[in-house]
N, C-alpha and C positions, 0 to 999 in steps of 0.2 A: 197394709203396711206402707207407711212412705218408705223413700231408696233416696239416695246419694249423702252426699255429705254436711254435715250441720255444726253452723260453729256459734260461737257465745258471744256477744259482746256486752263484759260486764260492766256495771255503772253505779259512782254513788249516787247515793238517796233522792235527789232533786232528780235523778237522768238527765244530766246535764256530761256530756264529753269535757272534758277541761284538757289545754296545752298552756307552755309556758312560753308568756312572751315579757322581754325583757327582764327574765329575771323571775316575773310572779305569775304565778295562778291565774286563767281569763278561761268564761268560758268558749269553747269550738265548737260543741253541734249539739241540740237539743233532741231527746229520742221523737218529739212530735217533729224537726224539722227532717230528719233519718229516714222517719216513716214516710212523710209526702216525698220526698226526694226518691227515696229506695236507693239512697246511696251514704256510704259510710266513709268521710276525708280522715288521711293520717290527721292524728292531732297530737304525736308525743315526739319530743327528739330525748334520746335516755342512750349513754354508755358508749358517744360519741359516733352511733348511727342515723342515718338520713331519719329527715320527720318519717314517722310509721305510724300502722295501726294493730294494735297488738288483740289477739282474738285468741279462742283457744278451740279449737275441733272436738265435738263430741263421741267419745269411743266407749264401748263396754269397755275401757280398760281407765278412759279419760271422763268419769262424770260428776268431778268436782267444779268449782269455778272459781275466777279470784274474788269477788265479791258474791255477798250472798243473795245479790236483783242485778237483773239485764236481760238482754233482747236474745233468742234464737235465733239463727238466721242461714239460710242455704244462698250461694254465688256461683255463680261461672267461673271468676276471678280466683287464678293460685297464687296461695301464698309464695310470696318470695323465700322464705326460709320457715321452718317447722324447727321449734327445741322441746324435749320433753318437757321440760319445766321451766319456772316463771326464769327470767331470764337474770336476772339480778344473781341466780347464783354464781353465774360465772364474771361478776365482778370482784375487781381487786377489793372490795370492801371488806370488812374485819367482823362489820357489826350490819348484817342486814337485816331487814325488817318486817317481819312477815302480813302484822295489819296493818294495812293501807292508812285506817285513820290517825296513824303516825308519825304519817309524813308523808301527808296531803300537803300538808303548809308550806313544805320544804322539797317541793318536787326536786327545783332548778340543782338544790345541793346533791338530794339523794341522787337522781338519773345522771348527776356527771361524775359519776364513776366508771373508770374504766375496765373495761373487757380486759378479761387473763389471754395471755398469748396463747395460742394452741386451740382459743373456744370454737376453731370450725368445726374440730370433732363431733360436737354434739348439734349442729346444723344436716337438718333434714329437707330434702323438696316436699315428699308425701306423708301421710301419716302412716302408710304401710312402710316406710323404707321403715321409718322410725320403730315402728311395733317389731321390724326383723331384728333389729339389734339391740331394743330395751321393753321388752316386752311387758315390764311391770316397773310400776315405781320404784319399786327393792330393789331393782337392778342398777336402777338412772342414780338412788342415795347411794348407793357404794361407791359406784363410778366416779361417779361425780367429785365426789370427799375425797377420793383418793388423786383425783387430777388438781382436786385445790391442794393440795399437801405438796404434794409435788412440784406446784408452782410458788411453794411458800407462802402459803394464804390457810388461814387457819381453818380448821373441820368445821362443820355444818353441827351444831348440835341436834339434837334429836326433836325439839322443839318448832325448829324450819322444815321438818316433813312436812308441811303442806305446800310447801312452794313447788313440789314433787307430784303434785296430786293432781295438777291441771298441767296442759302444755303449753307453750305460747307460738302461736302462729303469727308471722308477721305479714302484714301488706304496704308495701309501698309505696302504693298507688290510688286514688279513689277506687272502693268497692259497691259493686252496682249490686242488689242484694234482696233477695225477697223473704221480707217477716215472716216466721212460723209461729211467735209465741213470746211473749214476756212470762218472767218467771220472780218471784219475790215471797217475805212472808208478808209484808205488810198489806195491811186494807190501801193503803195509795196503789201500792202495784196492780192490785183484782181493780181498781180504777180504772190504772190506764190502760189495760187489756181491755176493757170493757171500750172505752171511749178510742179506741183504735181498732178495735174489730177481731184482735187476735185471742187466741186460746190462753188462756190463763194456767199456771204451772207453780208449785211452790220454789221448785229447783229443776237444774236439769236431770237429777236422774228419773223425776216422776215423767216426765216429759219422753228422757227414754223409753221407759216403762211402760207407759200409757201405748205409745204407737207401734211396740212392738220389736223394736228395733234391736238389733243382736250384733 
């Protein structure tokens, strides 16, 4: 059985990292540059925090992902902050959006949305603090809806549960980081596993599943 901690970093179709500079879309780090490197640079600035890198930790409780291809990966490196879920919920936004290729095009507009006052609540160091006070996504959707309510920001419909279903880990920093596995459905992805040397996986939870892990 492998041991320690395992986190995602999702990617669209090309695996290509994308940040926003000036304005548009460029891309930041190629998963074959990732791989020789063994290092992961922030490449997003989103909801008026420092450039990050947003990941998400693998848990029997977390084995969803935001996209459905990208990299496994184990680090030394802690995250700066842990949120149960993708981070956009705690924006003033009205109308967020739960698949990405929605608003790819539109990074720079969508991530300059601002954070509701009060979102340190849902800021975590570990993923244990995290699982002591939201043990399940059913708990993180109530919560949640009910702290947007409050701050006058309208409900979640039932539709954005999945922005509930993975959490978002942040780094701030370059993360130094040893590949476990790419994961995808596509014939490209069983590719690049192959021509990178790593294990091949459809998703993360087969990936759990396979090694064991609980």
């Amino acid at each position: 059985m492998l041991k320690g901690q395992f986190y995602v970093k999702s990617f669209e179709e090309d695996f290509v990292l994308k940040s926003v500079i000036d304005g548009k879309k460029a891309p930041s780090q190629s998963i074959k540059e990732i791989i020789e490197s063994k290092v992961i640079i922030p490449n997003t600035f989103s909801f008026g925090k420092n450039k990050r890198l947003a990941c998400s930790i693998l848990n029997k409780n977390y084995l969803k992902t935001y996209r459905s291809q990208g990299l496994i990966f184990q680090t030394q490196n802690n995250p700066t902050e842990i949120f149960p879920f993708d981070l956009a919920i705690l924006t003033k936004n009205n109308n967020i959006i739960v698949r990405y290729y929605k608003i790819k095009n539109l990074l720079a507009d969508y991530y300059g949305n601002n954070l509701i006052t009060g979102h340190e609540r849902f800021s975590f160091k570990t993923i244990e603090e995290l699982l002591s006070v939201f043990p399940s996504p059913k708990k993180v959707w109530e919560t949640v809806n009910t702290f947007r309510i409050n701050a006058c920001v309208t409900q979640l419909p039932k539709t954005k549960y999945k922005l509930v279903e993975y959490n978002e880990a942040i780094f701030d920093k370059p993360v130094q980081i040893s590949p476990t596995g790419i994961f995808g459905y596509t014939l490209e992805v069983r590719k690049l596993a192959k021509e990178f040397h790593l294990p091949y996986y459809k998703n993360a939870k087969e990936f759990w599943i396979k090694k064991g892990l609980n």
